[in-house]
C-alpha positions in Angstrom: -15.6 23.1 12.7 -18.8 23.5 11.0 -21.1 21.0 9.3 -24.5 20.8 7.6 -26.7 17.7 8.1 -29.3 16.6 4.8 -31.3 14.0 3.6 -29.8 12.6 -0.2 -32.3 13.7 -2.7 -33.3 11.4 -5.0 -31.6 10.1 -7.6 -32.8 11.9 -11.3 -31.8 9.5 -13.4 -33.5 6.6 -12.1 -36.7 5.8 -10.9 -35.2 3.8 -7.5 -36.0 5.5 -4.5 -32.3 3.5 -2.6 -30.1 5.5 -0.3 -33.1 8.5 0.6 -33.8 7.3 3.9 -30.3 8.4 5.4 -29.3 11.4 6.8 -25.8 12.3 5.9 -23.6 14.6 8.1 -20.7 16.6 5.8 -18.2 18.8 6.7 -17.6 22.0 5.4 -14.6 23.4 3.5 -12.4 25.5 5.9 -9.8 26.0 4.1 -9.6 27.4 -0.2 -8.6 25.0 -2.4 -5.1 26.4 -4.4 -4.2 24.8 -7.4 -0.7 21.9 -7.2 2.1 24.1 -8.7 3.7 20.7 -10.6 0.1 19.1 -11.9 -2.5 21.9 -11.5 -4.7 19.9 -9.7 -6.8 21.7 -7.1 -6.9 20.6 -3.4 -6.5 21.4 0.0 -4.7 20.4 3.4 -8.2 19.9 5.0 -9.3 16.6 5.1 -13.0 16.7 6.8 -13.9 17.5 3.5 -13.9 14.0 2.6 -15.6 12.2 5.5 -19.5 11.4 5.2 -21.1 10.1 7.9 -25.1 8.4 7.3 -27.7 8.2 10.2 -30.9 7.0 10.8 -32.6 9.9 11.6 -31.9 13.7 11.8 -31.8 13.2 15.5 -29.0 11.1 15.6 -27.0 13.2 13.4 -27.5 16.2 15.9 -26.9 14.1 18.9 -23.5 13.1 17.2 -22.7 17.0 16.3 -23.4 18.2 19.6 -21.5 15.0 21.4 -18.3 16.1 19.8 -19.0 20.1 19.5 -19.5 20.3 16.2 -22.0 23.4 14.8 -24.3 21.8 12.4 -26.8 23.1 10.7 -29.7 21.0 9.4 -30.9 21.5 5.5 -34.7 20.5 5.8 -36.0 18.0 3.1 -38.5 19.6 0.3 -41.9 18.3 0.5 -42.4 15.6 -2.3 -45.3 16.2 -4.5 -46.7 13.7 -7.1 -47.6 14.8 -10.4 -50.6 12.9 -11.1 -51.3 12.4 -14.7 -52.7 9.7 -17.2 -51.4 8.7 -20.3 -53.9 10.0 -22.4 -52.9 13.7 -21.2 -49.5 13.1 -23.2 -51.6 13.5 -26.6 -53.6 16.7 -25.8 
């Protein structure tokens, strides 16, 4: 059972910074989605795929992986960078 642990990136369509501080631990897919013979809806008999859990800190999360032998990997957060820039620098 594999996972990958990540911080939520901000949300583009708002200027709210809510729900970044958490680090989320998902599951990854181990088995192909096949499409429902009857409805044609795609899914799977693997249910991890569904479960989220949110921690405090990237610590936590790999303390919980490693508590119940799950191989995790960690996806490091980009750096942030400001784009400075006046108003005035719309009209040049």
């Amino acid at each position: 059972m594999s996972a990958r642990i990540y911080q939520r990136p901000k949300n583009a369509m708002q200027s709210g910074k809510a729900r970044t501080s958490d680090w989320l631990l998902e599951f990854e897919q181990s088995e192909a989605r096949r499409p429902d013979p009857l409805m044609g809806w795609t899914g799977s008999g693997d249910t991890q795929v569904q479960v989220t859990l949110k921690f405090a800190s990237v610590d936590e999360a790999k303390a919980y992986a490693d508590k119940h032998g799950i191989e995790a990997h960690v996806i490091p957060t980009p750096p942030k960078r400001l784009k400075l820039q006046s108003y005035a620098d719309n009209f040049k």
